[in-house]
C-alpha positions in Angstrom: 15.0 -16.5 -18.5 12.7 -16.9 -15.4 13.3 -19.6 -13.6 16.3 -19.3 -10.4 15.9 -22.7 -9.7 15.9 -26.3 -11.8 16.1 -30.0 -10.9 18.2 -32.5 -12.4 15.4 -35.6 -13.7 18.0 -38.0 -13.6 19.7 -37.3 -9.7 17.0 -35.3 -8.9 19.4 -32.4 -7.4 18.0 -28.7 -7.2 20.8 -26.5 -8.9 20.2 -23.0 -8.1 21.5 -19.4 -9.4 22.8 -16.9 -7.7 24.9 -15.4 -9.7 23.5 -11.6 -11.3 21.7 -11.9 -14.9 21.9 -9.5 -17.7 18.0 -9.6 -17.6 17.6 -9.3 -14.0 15.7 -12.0 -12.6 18.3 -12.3 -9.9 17.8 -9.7 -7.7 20.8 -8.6 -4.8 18.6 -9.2 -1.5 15.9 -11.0 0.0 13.6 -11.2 3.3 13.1 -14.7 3.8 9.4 -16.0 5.1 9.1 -15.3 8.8 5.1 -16.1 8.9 4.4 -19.9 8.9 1.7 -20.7 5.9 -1.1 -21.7 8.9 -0.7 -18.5 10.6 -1.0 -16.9 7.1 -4.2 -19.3 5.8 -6.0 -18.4 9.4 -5.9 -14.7 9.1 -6.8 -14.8 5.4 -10.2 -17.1 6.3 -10.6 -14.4 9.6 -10.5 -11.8 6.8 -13.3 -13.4 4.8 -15.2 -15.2 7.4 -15.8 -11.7 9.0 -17.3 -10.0 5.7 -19.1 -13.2 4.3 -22.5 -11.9 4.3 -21.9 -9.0 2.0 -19.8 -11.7 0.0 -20.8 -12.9 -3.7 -22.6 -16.5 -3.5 -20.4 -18.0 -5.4 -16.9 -16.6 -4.0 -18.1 -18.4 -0.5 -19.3 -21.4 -2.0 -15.5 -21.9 -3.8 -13.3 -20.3 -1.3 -10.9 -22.6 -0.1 -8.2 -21.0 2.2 -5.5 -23.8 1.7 -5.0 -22.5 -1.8 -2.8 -20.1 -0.7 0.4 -19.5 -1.8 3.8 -18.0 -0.9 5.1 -15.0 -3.4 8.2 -13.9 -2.9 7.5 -10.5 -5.1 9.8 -8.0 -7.1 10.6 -4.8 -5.3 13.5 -1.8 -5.8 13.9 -0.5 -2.4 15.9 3.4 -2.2 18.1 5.3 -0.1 17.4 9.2 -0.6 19.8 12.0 0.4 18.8 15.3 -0.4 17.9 18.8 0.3 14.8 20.3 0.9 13.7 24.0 0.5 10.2 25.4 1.5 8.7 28.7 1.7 5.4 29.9 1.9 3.0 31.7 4.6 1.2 30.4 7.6 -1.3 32.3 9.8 -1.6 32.1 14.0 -5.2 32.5 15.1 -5.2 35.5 17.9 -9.1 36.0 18.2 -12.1 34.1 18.0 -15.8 35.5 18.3 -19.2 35.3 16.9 -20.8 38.4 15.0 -24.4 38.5 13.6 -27.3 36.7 15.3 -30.1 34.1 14.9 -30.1 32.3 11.1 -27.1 35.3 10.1 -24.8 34.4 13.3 -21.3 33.4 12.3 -17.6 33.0 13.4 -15.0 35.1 12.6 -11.6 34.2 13.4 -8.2 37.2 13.6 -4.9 36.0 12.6 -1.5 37.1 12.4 0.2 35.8 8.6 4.0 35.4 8.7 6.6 34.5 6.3 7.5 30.8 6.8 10.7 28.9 5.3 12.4 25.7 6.0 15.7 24.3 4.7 17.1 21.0 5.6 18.6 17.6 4.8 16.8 14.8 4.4 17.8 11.5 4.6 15.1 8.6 3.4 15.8 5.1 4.5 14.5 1.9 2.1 11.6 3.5 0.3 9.9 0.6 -1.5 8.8 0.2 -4.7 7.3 -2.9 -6.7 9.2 -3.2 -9.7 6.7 -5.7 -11.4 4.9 -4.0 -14.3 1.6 -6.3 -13.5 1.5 -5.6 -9.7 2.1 -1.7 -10.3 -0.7 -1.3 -12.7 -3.1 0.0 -10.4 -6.1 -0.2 -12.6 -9.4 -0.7 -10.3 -11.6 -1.9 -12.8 -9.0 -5.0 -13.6 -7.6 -5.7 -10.3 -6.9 -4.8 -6.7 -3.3 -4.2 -7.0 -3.4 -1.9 -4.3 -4.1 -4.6 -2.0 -0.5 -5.8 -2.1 0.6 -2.4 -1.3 -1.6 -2.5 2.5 0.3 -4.9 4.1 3.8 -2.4 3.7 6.1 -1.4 5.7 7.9 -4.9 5.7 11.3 -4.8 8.1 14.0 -4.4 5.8 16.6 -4.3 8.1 16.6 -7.8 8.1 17.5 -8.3 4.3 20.0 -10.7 3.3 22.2 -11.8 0.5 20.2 -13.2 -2.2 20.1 -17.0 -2.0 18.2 -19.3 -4.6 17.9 -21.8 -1.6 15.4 -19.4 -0.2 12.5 -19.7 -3.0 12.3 -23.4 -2.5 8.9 -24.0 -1.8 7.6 -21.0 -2.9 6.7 -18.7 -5.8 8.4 -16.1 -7.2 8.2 -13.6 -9.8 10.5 -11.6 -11.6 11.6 -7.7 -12.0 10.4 -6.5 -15.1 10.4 -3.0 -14.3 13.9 -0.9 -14.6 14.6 2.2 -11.9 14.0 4.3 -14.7 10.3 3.4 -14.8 10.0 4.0 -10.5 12.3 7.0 -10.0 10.1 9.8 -10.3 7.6 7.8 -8.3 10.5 7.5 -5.7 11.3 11.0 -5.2 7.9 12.3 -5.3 7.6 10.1 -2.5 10.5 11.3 -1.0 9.6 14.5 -1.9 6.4 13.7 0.5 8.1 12.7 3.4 9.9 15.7 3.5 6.9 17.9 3.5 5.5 15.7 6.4 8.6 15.5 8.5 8.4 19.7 8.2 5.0 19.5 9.7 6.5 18.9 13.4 8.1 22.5 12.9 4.9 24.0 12.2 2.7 23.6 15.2 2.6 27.4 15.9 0.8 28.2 13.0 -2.4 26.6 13.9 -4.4 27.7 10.8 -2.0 25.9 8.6 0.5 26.6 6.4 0.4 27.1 2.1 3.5 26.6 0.4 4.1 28.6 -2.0 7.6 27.3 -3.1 9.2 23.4 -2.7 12.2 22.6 -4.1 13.6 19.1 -3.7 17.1 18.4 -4.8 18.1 14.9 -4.1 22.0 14.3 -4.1 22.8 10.9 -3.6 20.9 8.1 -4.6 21.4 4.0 -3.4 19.4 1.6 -5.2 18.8 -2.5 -4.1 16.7 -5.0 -6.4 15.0 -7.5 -3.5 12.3 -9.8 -2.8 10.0 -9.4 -0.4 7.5 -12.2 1.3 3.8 -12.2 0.9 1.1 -15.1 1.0 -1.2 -14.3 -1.7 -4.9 -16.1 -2.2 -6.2 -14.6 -5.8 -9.7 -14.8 -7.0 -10.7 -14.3 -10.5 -14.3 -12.7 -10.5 -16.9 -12.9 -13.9 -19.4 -10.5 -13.4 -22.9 -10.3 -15.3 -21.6 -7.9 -17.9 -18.5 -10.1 -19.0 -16.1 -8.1 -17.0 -13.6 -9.7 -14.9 -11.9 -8.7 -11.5 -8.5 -10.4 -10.4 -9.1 -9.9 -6.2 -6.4 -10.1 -4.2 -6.2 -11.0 -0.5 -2.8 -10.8 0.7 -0.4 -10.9 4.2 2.8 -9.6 4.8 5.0 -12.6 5.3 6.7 -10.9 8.0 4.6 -9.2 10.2 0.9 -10.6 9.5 -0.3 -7.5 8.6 -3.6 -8.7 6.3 -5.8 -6.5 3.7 -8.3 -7.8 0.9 -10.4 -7.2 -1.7 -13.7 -9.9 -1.5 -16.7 -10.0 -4.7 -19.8 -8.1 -3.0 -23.1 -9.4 -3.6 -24.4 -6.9 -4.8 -28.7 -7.3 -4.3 -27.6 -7.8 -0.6 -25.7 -4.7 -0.1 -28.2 -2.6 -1.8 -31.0 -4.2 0.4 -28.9 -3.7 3.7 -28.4 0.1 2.5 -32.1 0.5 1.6 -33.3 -0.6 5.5 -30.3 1.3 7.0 -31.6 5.0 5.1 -35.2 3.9 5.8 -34.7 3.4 9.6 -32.5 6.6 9.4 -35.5 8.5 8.1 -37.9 6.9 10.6 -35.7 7.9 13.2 -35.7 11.5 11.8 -39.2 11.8 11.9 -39.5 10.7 15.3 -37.1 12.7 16.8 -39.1 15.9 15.2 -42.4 14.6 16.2 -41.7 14.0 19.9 
């Protein structure tokens, strides 16, 4: 039910599956590893190397960069065709000048308030989604799911067919998570893209614009199950108060791009904090002495 890949005890030959699954552990593409594991195991002891001394004592003193490993992880990425409607008003400063004087002076700004709408197609091109259940629970207290999330965009025009052959070596972890459960986080997503890409129409209405009205009708819809590359070092932290914290620090196995969560010592940052706001004081009262 998990497992794309098994070897034989007796020839010892690797038989691998490729063929689609009922439950869905096969997914239809993949982006194979681009980012050798020493590239990846450098940047991720950069990472902590250059945040060590707010680091928890006992993180340092068990990190160990070679224990990182290479995830190939669940993801539903989407094609979006659809039609976007916006209206609302926007105002174009004319005037500015100051009224009043001393403590009382002030700015006042004129402007002229129009009627703004835009209407347009929108086309979105492999929004990605994780379509793991434990990866998409971003619950801060538990984890640092988000982490996985910072090293996007990976370059998805380089997919390819799904081949078993492709995990060897490396982890892998299956969809659990149907488009149902993702496609209202996909089109607000969507939705959000097509309210930024109206914002390059809108640079004559330089105090902003409120929208009063967004409609977003998508009308076609392409869905691919694939999985994506990403060197993963995990790091399960107890605190005092018998809580624990799963921290990720993870790079895009693709481009490189590297983002982390790392225990804090706690004592130390509030010590650090404490002599940074009592020099900022001293400082304070200096400048209004002299």
């Amino acid at each position: 039910n998990q497992a794309m890949q098994a070897r034989c005890h007796w020839c010892r030959n690797t038989l691998s599956m490729n063929e689609q699954m009922p439950n869905g552990a096969v997914p239809d593409a993949l982006l194979p590893f681009s980012l050798p594991k020493e590239v990846a195991v450098t940047k991720i002891a950069d990472f902590v190397n250059s945040r060590k001394f707010f680091a928890n004592r006992k993180f340092k003193a068990e990190f160990n960069a070679e224990n990182v490993i290479g995830v190939y992880l669940p993801y539903l990425i989407i094609d979006v065709n659809a039609k976007v409607n916006l209206a609302g008003f926007g105002e174009h400063e004319t005037r500015r000048y100051t009224v009043g004087s001393d403590d009382n002076k002030r700015t006042v700004y004129d402007a002229d308030v129009y009627r703004v709408e835009r209407h347009f197609d929108l086309y979105v091109n492999d929004l990605t989604l994780e379509s793991a259940a434990d990866k998409s629970d971003i619950n801060v207290r538990k984890n640092t799911n988000n982490i996985v999330n910072s090293v996007m965009p990976f370059d998805t025009d380089n997919i390819v067919r799904f081949n078993a052959n492709y995990l060897s070596g490396f982890s892998s972890q299956r969809r659990d998570t149907n488009i149902d459960g993702v496609s209202q986080l996909a089109l607000t997503q969507a939705r959000d893209i097509g309210r930024y890409k109206a914002r390059d129409t809108l640079r004559f209405y330089d105090r902003g614009v409120r929208w009063e009205q967004e409609n977003f009708e998508p009308v076609g819809q392409r869905w691919v199950s694939a999985y994506l590359p990403v060197w993963l070092y995990s790091y399960y932290e107890k605190k005092p108060n018998g809580n624990e914290l799963l921290h990720y620090i993870a790079v895009n196995g693709r481009t490189g791009e590297t983002m982390g969560s790392v225990p804090i010592n706690m004592r130390r940052l509030w010590v650090a904090a404490s002599i940074a706001q009592a020099i900022g004081t001293l400082t304070t009262i200096l400048l209004f002495a002299f």
